[in-house]
TORPAVO-204185 format. One record per residue (C-alpha): z, x, y. Coordinates in nm, 2 decimals, padded with zeros to 4 digits. Each point is the difference from the previous one (the first is absolute). Layout:
<pts>
Z; X; Y $
...
</pts>
This chain:
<pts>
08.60; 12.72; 11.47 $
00.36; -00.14; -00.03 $
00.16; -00.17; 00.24 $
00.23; 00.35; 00.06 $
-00.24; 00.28; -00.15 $
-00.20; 00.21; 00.21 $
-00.41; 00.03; -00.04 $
-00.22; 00.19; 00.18 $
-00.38; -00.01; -00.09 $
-00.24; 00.22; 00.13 $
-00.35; -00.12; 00.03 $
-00.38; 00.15; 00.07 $
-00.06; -00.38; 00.22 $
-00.37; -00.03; 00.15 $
-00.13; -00.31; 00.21 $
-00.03; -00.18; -00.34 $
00.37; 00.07; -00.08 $
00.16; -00.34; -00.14 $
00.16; -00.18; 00.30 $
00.35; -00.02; -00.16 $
00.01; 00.36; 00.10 $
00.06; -00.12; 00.33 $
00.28; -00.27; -00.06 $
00.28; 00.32; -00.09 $
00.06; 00.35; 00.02 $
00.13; 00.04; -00.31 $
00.28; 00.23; 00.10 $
00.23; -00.36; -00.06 $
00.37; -00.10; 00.13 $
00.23; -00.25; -00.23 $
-00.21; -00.25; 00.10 $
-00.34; 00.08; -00.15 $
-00.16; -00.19; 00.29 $
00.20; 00.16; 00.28 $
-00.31; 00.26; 00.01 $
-00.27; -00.24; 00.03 $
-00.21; -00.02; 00.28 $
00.11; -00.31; 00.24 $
-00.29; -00.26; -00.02 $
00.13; -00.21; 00.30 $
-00.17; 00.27; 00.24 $
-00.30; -00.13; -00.20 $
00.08; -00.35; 00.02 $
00.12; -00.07; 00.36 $
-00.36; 00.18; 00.10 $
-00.18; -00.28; -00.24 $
00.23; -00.21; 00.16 $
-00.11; 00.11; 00.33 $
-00.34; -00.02; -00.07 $
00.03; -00.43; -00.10 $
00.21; -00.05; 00.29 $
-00.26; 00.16; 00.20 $
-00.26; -00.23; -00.06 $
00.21; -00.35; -00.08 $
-00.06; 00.01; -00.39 $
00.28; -00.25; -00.12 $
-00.12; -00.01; -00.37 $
-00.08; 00.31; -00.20 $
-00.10; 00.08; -00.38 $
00.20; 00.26; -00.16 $
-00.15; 00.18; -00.32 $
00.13; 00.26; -00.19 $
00.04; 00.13; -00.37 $
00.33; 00.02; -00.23 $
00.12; 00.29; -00.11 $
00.33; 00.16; 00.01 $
00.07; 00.16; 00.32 $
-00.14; -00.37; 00.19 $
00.23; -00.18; -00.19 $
00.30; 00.24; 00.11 $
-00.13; 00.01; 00.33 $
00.07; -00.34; 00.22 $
-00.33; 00.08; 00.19 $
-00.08; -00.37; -00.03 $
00.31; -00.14; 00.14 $
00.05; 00.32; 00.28 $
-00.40; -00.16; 00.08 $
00.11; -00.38; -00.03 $
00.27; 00.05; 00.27 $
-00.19; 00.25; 00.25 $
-00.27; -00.27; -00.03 $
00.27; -00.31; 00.10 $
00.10; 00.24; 00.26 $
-00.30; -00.06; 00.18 $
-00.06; -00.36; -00.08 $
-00.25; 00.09; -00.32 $
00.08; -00.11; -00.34 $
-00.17; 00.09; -00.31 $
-00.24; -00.29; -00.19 $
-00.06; 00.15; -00.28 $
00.13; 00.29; -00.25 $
-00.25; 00.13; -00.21 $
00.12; 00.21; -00.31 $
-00.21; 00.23; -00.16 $
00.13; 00.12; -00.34 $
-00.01; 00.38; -00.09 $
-00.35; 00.12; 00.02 $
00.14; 00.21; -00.32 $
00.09; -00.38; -00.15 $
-00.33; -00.11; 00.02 $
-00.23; -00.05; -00.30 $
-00.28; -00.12; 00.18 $
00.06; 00.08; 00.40 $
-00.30; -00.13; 00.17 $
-00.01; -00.34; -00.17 $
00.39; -00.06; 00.09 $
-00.07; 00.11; 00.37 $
-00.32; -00.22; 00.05 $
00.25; -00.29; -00.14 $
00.27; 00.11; 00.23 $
-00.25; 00.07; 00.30 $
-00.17; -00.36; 00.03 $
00.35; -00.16; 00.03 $
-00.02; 00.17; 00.32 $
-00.26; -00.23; 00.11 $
00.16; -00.32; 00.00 $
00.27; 00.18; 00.25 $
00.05; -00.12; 00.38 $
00.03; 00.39; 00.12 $
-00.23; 00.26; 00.01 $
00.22; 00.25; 00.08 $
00.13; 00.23; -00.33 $
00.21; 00.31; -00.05 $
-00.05; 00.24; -00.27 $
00.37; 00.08; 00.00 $
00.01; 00.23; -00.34 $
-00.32; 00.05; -00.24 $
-00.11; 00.31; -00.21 $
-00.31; 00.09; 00.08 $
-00.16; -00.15; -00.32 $
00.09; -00.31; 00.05 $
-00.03; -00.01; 00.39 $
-00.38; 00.10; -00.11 $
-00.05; -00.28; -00.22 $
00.15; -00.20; 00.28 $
-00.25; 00.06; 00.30 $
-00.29; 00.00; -00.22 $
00.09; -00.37; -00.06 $
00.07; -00.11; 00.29 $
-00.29; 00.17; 00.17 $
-00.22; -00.21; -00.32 $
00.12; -00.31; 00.08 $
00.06; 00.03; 00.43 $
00.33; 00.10; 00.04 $
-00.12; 00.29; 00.20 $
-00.22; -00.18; 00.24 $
00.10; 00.01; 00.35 $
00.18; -00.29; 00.03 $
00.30; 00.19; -00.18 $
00.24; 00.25; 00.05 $
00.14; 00.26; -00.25 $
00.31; 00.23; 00.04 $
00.03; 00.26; -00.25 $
00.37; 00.20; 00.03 $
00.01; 00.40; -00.12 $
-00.01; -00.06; -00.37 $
-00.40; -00.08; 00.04 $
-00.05; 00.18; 00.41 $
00.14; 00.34; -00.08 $
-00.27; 00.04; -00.29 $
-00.29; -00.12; 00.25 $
-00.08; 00.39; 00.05 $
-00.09; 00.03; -00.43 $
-00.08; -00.31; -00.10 $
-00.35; -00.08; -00.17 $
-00.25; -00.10; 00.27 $
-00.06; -00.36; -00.17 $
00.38; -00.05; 00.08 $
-00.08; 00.04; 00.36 $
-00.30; -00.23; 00.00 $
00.20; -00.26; -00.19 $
00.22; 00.01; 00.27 $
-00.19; 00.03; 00.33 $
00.18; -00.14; 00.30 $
00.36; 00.02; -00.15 $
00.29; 00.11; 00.23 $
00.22; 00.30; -00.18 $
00.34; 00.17; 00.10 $
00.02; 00.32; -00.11 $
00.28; 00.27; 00.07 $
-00.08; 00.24; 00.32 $
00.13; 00.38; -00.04 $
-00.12; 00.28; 00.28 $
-00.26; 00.19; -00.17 $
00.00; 00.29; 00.29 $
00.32; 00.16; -00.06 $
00.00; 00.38; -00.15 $
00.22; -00.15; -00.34 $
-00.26; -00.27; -00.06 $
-00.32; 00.22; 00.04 $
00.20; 00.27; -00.26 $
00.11; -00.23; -00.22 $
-00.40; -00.19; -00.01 $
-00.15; 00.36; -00.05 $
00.24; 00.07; -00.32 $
-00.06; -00.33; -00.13 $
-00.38; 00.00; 00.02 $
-00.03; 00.32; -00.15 $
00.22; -00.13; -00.30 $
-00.16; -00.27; 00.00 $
-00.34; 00.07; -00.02 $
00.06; 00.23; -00.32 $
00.14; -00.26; -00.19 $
-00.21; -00.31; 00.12 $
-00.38; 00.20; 00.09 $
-00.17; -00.35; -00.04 $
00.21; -00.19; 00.27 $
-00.17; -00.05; 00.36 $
00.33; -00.03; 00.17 $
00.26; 00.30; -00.05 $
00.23; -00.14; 00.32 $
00.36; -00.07; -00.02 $
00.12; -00.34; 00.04 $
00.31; -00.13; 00.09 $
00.09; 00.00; -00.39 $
00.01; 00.37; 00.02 $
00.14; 00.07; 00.33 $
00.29; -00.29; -00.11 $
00.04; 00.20; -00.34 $
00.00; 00.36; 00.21 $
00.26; -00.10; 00.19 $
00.19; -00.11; -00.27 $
00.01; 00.33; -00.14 $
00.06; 00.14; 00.37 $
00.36; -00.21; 00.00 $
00.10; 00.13; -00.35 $
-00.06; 00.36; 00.08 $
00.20; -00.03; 00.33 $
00.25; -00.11; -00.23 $
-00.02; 00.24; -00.25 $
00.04; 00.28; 00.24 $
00.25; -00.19; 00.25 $
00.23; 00.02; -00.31 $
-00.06; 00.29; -00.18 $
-00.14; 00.01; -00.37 $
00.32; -00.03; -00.15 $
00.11; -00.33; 00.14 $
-00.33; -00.17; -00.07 $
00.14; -00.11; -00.32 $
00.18; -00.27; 00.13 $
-00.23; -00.27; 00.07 $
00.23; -00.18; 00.26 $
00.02; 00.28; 00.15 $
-00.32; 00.08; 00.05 $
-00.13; -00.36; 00.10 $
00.25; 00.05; 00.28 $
-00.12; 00.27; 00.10 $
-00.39; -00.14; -00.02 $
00.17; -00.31; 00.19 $
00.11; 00.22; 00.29 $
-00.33; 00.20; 00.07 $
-00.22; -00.12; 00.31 $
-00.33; 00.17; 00.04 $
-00.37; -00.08; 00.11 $
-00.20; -00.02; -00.33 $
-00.37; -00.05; -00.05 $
00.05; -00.39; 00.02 $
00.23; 00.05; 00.27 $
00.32; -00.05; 00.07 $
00.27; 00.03; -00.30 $
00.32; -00.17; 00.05 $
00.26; -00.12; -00.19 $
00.24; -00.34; 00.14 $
00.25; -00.14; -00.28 $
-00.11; 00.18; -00.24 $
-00.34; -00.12; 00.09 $
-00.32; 00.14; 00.07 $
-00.08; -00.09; 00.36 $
-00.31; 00.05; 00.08 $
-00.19; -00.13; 00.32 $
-00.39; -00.02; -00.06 $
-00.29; -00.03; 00.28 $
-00.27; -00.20; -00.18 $
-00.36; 00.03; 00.01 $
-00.18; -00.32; 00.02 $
-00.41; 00.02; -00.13 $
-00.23; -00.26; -00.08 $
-00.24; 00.08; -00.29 $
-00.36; -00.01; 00.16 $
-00.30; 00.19; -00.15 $
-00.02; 00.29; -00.22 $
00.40; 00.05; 00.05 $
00.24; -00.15; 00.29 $
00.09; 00.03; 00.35 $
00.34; 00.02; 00.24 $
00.10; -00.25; 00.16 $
00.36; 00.15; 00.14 $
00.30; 00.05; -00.08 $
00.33; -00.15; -00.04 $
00.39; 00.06; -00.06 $
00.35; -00.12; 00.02 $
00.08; 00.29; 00.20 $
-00.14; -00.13; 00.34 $
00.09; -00.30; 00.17 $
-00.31; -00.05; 00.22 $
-00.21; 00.30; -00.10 $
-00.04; 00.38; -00.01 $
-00.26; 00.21; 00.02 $
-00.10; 00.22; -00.30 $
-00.12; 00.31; 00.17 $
-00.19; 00.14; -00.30 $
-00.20; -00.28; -00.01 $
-00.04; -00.04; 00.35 $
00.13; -00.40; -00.04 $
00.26; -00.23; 00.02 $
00.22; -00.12; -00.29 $
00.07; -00.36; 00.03 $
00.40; -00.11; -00.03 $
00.21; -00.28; -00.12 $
-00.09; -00.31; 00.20 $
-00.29; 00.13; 00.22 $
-00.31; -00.07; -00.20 $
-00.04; -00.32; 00.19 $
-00.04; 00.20; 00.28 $
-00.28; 00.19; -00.14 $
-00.33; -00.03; 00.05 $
-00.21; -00.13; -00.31 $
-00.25; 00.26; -00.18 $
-00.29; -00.16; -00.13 $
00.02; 00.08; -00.43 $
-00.22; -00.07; -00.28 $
-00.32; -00.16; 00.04 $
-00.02; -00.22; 00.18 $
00.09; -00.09; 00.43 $
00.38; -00.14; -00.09 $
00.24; -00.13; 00.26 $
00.36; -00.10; -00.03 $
-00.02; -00.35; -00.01 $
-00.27; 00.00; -00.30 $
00.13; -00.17; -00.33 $
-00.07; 00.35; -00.17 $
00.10; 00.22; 00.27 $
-00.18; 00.32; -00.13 $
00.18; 00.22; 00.31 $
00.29; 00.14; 00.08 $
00.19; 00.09; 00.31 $
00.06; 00.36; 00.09 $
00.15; 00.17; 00.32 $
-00.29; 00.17; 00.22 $
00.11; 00.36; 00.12 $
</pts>
């Protein structure tokens, strides 16, 4: 995709759909990145949840590849973490599970430098799922996933929590994940699920789970804002591709993931977060959060609140993983959310 062509890509995205789907809609301005999915939304909520319980030092992990190095996720994180008086100890870099002649001996090595580290606190901030695998079972051999630590795991690893194989989530018991939140009650979703299930199932009869995730409802609504295009200009003006990516630019609608806006030329996007800890055969919600509110709002399909910038501290603490965790704990397995 050129810095000034136009791409769209269609695809048939499950729960186990790559989580690059979700960085762009591929419906792209000038600026191949000026589609991609804002990951500060993502970071001030990690950020949130340090400040919350007084974490100053945090472990970062996550792989290289192509779209991590173009991404400034690690500096966006660096400086929502100074924001709130956190700093990050160590950087651990995980090379392309793709790379990798010999995966699990190169992740035990990396894994036990984790030991000789002062915090216990570390955020999977981008990982395939190979490789995240490979990960967890480590660190679950050798105690990294003992209660006296904490794990954050960010959409690349959360989103696929739903599909993933069972071992993953027993590798990973007691882990905190933010995954993306989209109303699953509204007449376009239940459609849309129903279409994409029957599809589904015909092509993939041997997989249990035949739900769409937020890969396919991102990639949906991608098509969505070309087609309002298309027709807002007629077929014989979609030739010219500046054009047209004005005219995508200009739409506002309500997709599937929500709301689709444009700002600069920019995808602008404000997403509610779902925050789950993985506990026993799958995970459970702890609550919600988003830039959108201030102090809290309450989600009426799920009968909660959504916490908002600067009010977890307010919140009162949910007890998470397994063991009986309070705020002042060295590992801190909880995390504040707003009662309704």
């Amino acid at each position: 995709m050129g810095g000034s062509g136009f791409s769209c890509r269609c695809w048939k995205a499950s729960a186990r759909a790559g989580p690059f789907i979700s960085r762009s809609f591929q419906y792209t301005a000038v600026d191949p990145g000026s589609m991609a999915t804002d990951s500060r939304e993502q970071i001030n909520c990690i950020a949130d949840i340090v400040n919350s319980y007084h974490w100053r030092k945090i472990i970062v992990i996550h792989e290289v590849n192509s779209y991590f190095a173009n991404s400034g996720l690690l500096n966006t994180l660096s400086e929502a973490l100074e924001n709130v008086g956190a700093a990050i100890e160590y950087d651990m870099i995980l090379l392309s599970f793709s790379s990798l002649s010999d995966p699990e001996g190169f992740v035990r090595q990396e894994a036990a430098k984790l030991m000789s580290k002062q915090s216990q606190v570390f955020i999977v901030l981008q990982s395939s799922l190979p490789l995240a695998t490979h990960l967890f079972r480590e660190a679950k051999q050798i105690g990294l996933m003992d209660r006296d630590y904490v794990w954050i795991l960010t959409d690349s690893i959360s989103d696929l929590l739903d599909s993933v194989d069972p071992s993953f989530i027993s590798f990973t018991q007691g882990a905190i994940g933010i995954k993306y939140y989209y109303s699953e009650s509204t007449r376009e979703f239940l459609d849309y699920k129903d279409q994409f299930q029957k599809n589904f199932r015909l092509e993939y009869p041997d997989e249990d789970n035949s739900d769409p995730g937020i890969h396919a409802l991102k990639a949906y609504d991608s098509i969505t804002a070309i087609a309002k295009a298309v027709k807002g200009l007629g077929r014989d003006n979609t030739s010219n591709k500046k054009l047209l990516l004005n005219e995508i630019q200009s739409n506002n609608f309500i997709g599937l993931s929500g709301e689709i806006r444009f700002h600069g030329g920019k995808l602008d996007q404000k997403f509610t977060f779902k925050i789950v800890n993985i506990f026993g055969n799958r995970y459970k919600e702890l609550g919600f959060w988003s830039s959108k509110f201030f102090s809290g709002s309450y989600l009426e399909e799920k009968s909660t609140w959504a916490v908002g910038v600067n009010s977890m501290n307010n919140c009162q603490a949910w007890q998470i993983g397994q063991g009986n965790w309070t705020e002042s704990q060295k590992g801190g397995q909880c995390l504040l959310m707003q009662s309704p």
